[in-house]
MIDOSE-1310 file (N, C-alpha, C; in nm, 2 decimals, decimal comma, always signed):
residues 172
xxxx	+4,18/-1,04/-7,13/+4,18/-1,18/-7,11/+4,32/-1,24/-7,13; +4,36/-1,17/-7,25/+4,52/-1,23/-7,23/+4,63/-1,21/-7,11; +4,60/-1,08/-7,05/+4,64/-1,09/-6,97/+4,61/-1,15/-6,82; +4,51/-1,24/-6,80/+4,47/-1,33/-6,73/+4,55/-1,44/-6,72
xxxx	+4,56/-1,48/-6,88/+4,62/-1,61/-6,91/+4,80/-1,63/-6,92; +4,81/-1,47/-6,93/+4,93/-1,46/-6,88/+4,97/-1,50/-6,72; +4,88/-1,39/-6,67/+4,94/-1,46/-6,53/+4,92/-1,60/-6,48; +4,81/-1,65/-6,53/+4,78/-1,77/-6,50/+4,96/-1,89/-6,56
xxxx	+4,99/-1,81/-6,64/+5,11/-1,92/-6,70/+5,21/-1,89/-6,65; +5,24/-1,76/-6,53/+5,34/-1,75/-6,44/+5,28/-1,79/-6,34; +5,22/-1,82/-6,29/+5,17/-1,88/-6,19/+5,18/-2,04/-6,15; +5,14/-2,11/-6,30/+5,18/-2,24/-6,28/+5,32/-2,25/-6,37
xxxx	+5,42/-2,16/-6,35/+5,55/-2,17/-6,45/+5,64/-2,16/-6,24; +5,55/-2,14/-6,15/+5,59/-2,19/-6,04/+5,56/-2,31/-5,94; +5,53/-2,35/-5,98/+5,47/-2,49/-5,95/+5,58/-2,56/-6,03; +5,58/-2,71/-5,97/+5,69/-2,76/-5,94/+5,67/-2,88/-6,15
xxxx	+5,80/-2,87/-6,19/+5,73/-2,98/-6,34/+5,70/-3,12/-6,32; +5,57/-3,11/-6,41/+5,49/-3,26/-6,38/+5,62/-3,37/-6,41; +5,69/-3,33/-6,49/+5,80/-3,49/-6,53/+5,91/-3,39/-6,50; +5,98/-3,51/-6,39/+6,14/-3,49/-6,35/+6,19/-3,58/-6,49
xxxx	+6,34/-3,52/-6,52/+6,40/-3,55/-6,62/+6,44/-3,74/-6,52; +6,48/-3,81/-6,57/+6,47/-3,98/-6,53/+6,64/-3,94/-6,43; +6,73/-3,86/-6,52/+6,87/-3,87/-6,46/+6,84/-3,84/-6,27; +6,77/-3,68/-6,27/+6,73/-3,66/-6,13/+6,70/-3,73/-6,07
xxxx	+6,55/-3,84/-6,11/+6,47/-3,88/-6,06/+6,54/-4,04/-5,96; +6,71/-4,07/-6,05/+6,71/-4,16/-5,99/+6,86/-4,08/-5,89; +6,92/-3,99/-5,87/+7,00/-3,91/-5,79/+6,91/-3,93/-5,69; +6,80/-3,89/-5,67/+6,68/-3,87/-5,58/+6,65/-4,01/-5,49
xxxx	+6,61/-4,08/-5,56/+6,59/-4,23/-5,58/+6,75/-4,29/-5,45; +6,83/-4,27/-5,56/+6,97/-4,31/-5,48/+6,98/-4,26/-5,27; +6,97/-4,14/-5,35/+6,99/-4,05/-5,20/+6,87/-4,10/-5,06; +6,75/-4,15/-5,13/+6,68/-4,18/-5,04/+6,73/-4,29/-4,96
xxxx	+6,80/-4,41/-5,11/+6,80/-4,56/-5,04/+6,94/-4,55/-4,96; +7,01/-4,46/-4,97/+7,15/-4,45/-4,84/+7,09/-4,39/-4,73; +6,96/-4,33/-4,78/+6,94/-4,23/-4,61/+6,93/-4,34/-4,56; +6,80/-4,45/-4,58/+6,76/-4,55/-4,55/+6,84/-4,65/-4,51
xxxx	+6,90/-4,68/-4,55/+7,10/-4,79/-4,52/+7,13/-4,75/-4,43; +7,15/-4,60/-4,38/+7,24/-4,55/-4,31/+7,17/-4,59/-4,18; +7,04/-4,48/-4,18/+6,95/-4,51/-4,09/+6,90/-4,66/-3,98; +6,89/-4,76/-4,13/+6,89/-4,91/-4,03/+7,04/-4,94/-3,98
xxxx	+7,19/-4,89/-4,06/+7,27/-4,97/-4,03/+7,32/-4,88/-3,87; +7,24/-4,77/-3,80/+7,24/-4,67/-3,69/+7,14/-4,74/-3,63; +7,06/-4,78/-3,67/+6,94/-4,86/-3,54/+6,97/-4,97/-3,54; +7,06/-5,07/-3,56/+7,11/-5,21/-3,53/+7,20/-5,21/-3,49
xxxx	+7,29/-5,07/-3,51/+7,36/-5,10/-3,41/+7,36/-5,08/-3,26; +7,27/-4,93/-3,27/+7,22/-4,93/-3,11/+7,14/-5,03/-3,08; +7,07/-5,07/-3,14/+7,02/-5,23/-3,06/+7,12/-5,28/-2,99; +7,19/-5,38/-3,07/+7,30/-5,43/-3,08/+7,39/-5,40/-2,93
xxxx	+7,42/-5,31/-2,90/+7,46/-5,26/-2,80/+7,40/-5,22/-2,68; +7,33/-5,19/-2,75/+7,14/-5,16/-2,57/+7,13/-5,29/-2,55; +7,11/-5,38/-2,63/+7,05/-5,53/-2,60/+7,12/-5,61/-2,59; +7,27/-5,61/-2,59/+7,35/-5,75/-2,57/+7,31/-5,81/-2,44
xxxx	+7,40/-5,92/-2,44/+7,36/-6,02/-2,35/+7,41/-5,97/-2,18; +7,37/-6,01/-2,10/+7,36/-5,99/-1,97/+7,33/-6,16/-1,88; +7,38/-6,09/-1,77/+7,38/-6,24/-1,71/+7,24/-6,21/-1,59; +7,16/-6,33/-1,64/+7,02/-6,34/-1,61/+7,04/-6,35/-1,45
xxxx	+7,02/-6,23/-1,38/+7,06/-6,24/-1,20/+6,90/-6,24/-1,17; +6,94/-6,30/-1,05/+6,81/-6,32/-0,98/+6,88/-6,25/-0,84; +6,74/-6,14/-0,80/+6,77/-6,01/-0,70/+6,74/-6,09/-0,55; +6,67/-6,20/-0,56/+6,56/-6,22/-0,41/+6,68/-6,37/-0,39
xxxx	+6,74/-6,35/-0,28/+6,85/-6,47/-0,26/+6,77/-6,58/-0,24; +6,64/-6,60/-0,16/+6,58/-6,75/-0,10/+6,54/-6,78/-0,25; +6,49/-6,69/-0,32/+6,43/-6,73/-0,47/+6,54/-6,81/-0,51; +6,68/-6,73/-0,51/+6,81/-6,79/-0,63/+6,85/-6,88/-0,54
xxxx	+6,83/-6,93/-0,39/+6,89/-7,05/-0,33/+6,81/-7,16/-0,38; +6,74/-7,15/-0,37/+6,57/-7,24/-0,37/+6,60/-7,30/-0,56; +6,61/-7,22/-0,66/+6,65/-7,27/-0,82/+6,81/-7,33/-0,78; +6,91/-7,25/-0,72/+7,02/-7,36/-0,73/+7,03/-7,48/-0,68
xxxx	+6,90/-7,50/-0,55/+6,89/-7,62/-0,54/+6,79/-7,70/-0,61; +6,75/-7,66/-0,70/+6,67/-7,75/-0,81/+6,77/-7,77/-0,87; +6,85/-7,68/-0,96/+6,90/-7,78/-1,07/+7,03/-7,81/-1,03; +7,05/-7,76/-0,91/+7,16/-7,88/-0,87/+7,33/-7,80/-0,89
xxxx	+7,29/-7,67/-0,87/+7,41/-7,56/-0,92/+7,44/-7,49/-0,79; +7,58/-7,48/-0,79/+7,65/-7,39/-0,73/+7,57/-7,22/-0,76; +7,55/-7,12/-0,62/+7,46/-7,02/-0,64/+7,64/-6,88/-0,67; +7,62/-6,81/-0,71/+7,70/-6,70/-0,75/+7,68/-6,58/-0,63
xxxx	+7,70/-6,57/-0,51/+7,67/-6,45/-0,44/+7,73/-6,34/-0,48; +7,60/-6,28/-0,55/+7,71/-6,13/-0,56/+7,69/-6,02/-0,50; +7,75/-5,95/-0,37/+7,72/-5,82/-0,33/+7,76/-5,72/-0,38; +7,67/-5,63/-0,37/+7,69/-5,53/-0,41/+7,64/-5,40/-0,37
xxxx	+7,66/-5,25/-0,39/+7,63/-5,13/-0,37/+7,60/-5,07/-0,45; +7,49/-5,00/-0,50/+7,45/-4,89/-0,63/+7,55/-4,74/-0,56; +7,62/-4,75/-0,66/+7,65/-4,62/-0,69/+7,84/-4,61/-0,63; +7,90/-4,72/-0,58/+8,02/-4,71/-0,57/+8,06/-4,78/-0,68
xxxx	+8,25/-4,71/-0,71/+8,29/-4,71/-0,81/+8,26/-4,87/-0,88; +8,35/-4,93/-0,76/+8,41/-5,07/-0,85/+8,26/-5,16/-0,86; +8,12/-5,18/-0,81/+8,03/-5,22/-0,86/+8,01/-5,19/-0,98; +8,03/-5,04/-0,98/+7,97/-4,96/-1,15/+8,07/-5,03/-1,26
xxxx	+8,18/-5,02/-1,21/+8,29/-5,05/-1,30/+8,32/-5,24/-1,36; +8,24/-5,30/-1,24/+8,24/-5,45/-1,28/+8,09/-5,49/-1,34; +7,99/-5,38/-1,34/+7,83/-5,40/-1,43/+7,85/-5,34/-1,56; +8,00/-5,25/-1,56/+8,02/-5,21/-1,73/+8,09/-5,30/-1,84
xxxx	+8,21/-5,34/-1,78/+8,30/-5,36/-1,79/+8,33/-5,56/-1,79; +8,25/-5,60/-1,67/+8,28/-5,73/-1,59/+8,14/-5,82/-1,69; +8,10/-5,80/-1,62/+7,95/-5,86/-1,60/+7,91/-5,84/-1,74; +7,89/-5,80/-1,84/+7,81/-5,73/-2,00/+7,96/-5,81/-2,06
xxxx	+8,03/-5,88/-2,04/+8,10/-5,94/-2,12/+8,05/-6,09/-2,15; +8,10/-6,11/-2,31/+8,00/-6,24/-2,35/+8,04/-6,32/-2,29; +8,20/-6,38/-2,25/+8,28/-6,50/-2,16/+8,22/-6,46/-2,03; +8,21/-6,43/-1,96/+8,16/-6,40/-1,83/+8,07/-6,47/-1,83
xxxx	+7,95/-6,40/-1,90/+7,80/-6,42/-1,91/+7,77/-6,58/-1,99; +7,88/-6,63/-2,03/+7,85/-6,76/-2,10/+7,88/-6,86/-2,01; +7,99/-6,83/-1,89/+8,05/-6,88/-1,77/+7,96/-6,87/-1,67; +7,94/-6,82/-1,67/+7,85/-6,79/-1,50/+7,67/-6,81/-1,56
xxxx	+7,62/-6,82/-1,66/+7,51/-6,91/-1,72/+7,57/-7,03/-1,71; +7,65/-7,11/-1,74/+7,67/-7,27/-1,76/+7,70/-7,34/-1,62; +7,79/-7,25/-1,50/+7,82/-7,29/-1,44/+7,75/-7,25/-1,26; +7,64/-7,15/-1,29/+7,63/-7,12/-1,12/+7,47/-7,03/-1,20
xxxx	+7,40/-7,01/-1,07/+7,33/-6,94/-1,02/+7,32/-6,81/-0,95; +7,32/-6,73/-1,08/+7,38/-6,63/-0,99/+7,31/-6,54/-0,88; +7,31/-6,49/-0,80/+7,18/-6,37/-0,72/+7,29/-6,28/-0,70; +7,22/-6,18/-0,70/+7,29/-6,02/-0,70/+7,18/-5,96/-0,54
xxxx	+7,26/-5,91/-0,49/+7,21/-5,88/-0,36/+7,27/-5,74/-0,34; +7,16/-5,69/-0,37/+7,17/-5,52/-0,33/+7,18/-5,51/-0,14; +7,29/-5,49/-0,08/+7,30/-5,44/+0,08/+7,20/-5,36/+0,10; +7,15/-5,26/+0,04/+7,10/-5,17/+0,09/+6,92/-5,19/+0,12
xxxx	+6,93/-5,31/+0,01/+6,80/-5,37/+0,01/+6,74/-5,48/+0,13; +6,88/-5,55/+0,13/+6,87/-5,68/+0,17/+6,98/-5,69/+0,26; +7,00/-5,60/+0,36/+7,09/-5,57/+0,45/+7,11/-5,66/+0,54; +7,01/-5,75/+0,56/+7,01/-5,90/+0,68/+7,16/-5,99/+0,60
xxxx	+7,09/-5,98/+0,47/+7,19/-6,14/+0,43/+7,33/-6,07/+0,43; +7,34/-5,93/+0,39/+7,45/-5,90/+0,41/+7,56/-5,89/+0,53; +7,49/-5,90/+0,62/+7,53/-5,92/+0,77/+7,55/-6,07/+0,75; +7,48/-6,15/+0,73/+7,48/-6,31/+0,76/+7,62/-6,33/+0,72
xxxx	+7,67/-6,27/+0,60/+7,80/-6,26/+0,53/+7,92/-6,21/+0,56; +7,90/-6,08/+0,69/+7,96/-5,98/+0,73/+8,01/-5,91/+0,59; +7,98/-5,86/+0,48/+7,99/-5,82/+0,40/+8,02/-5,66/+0,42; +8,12/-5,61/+0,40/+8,18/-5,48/+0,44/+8,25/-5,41/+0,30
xxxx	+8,27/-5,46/+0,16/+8,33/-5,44/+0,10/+8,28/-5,46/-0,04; +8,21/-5,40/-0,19/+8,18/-5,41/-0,26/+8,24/-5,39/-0,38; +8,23/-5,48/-0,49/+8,15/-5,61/-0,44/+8,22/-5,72/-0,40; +8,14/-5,80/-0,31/+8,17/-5,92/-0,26/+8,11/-6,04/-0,34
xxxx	+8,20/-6,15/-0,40/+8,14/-6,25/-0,44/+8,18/-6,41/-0,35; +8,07/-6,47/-0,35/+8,12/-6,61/-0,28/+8,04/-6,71/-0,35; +8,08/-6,83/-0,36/+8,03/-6,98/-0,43/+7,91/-6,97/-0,31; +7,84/-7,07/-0,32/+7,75/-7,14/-0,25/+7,70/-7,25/-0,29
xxxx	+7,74/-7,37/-0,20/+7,62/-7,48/-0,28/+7,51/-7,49/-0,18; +7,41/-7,51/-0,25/+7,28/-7,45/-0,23/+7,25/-7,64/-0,11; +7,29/-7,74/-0,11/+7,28/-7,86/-0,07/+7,38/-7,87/+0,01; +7,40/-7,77/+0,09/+7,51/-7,79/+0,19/+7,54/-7,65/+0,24
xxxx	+7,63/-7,61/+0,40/+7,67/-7,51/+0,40/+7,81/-7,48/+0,39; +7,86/-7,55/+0,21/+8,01/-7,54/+0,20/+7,96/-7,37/+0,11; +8,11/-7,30/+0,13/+8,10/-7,18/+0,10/+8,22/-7,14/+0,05; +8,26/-7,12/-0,04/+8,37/-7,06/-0,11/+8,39/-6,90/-0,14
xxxx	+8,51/-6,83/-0,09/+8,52/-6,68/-0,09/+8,59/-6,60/+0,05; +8,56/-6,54/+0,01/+8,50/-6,41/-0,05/+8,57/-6,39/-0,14; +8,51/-6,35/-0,29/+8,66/-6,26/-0,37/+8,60/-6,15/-0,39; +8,71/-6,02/-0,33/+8,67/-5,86/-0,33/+8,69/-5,76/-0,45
xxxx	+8,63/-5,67/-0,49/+8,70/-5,56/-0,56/+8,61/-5,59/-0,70; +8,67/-5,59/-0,83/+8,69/-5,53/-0,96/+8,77/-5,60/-0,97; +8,73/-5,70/-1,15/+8,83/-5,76/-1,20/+8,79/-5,74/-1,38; +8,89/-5,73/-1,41/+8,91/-5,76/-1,56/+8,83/-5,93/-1,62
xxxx	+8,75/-5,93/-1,73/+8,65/-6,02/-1,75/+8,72/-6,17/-1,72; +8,89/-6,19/-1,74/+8,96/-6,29/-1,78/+8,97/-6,36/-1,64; +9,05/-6,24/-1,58/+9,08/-6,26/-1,43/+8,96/-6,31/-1,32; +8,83/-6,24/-1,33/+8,73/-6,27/-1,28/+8,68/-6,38/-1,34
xxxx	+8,66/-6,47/-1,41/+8,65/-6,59/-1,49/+8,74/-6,69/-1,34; +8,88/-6,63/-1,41/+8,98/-6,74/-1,30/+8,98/-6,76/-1,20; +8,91/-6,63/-1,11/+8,90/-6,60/-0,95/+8,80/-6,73/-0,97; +8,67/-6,70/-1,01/+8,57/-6,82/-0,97/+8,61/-6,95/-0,99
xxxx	+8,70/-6,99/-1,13/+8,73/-7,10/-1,10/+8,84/-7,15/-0,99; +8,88/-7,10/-0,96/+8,96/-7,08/-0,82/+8,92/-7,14/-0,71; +8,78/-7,02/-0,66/+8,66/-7,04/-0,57/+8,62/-7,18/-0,60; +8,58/-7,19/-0,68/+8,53/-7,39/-0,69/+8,61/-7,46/-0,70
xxxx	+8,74/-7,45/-0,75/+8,79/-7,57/-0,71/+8,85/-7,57/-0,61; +8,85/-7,44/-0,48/+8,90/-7,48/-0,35/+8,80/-7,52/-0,30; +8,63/-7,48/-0,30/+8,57/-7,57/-0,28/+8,54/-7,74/-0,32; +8,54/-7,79/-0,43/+8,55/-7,90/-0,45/+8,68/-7,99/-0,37
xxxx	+8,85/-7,89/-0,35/+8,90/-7,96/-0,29/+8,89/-7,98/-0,14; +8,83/-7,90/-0,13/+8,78/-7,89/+0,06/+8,72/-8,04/+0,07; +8,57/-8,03/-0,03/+8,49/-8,16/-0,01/+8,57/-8,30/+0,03; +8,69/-8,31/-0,06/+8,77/-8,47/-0,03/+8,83/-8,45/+0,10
């Protein structure tokens, strides 16, 4: 029998001790609450960056003419092509910038017009070059543009204001 109780006391002399000494217990403690830090301050930031702002485009042009002439806004034509460079390069780059997107919300309506989708309007435009953007006021057929290519957020900012005010000076 003692030798039962022997083994029995190597047996549970491997099993893990009921009380961690306090010093471990808060090393342990610590290490958990940085995994945990680390972890949220890695998932806010990918949020953060998956989810920033974007400029709320509307795909269907009669839909986006039809709201610019509700509220009474100049419409944003934007053509475009999936998969050539300078569209890709002005949806990275252009467009996902906060001035842009805080510009072109305050001031226009924008529609984004896939050619390949909507190949009529792009004809109506003779649109040959991506991307193409032009003003439109939705209460009239004054038309400002074309401005072609890829621009830096600053410069593209200025093209449009450009675009409207040679349309507004046309108007007098």
């Amino acid at each position: 029998m003692e030798q039962k109780e022997s083994n029995n006391n190597h047996g549970s002399a491997k099993q893990a001790p009921e009380h961690v000494p306090p010093a471990a217990e808060k090393k342990r403690s610590r290490a958990l609450w940085i995994l945990l830090l680390v972890f949220l301050v890695f998932i806010t930031s990918v949020f953060l960056t998956q989810h920033k702002g974007t400029i709320n485009w509307i795909e269907d042009y009669e839909a986006g003419m039809k709201l610019a002439k509700q509220l009474n806004k100049p419409a944003l034509l934007t053509f475009y092509k999936l998969h050539t460079r300078f569209c890709s390069d002005m949806s990275q780059n252009t467009y996902n910038d906060p001035g842009v997107i805080e510009y072109v919300k305050a001031t226009f309506v924008p529609i984004f017009i896939d050619v390949d989708k909507q190949p009529e309007i792009a004809r109506l435009y003779n649109i040959d070059y991506y991307p193409t953007h032009y003003i439109k006021r939705p209460d009239s057929n004054d038309l400002s543009g074309p401005h072609l290519g890829y621009d830096v957020p600053s410069v593209f900012i200025q093209k449009l204001e450009d675009l409207l005010a040679k349309m507004d000076s046309s108007k007098q």
